[in-house]
C-alpha positions, 0 to 999 in steps of 0.5 A: 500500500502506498502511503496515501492509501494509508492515510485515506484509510486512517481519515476513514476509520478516525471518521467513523469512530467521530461519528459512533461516539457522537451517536452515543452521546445523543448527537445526530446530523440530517442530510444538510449536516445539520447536528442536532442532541436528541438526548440518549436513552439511558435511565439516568437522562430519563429520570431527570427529564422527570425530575425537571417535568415535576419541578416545572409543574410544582413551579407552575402550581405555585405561579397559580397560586400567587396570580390568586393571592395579587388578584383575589383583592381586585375582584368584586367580592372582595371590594364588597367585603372591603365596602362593607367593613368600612360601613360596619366601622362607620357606624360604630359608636364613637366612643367605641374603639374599632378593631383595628384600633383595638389590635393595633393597641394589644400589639403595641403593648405586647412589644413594650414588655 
């Protein structure tokens, strides 16, 4: 064999080996040599696919919950509750301390203590 037929053969077989170990690391090329990962099918990558799947729908169940918490205070009801809170300390006695007043007082004497 002359020394360019040995040089093709080692570019060919260094080749192959490339393109086995891009395999197995879940790399793959379409006809335009474009390289895409598509992961590899072993236990551990699909436990953690899991693992983040479950983390995104605890995150997402906690976004709901706090979307509820800053609009809970803007709907109807609760402007009307508001309205009629403010009605019942209208028409409180005078002389009679609100509730506000009251728990507000009670704090203020348990933190000179």
């Amino acid at each position: 064999m002359s020394g360019w037929a040995i040089v093709a053969v080692v570019a060919i077989v260094v080749w192959g080996i490339v393109q086995m170990s891009k395999a197995r690391a879940g790399i793959i090329s379409d006809e335009d040599g474009n390289e895409t990962y598509i992961g590899r099918g072993d236990e551990a990558s699909r436990a953690e696919i899991e693992d983040t799947r479950r983390e995104i729908e605890q995150l997402r169940e906690r976004l709901h919950v706090l979307e509820r918490i800053a609009t809970d205070n803007n709907t109807m009801d609760a402007r009307e509750r508001a309205r009629i809170a403010a009605e019942i300390e209208a028409l409180r006695a005078p002389g009679e301390p609100s509730l506000d007043e009251t728990a507000s007082t009670s704090h203020g004497k348990e933190q000179s203590r």
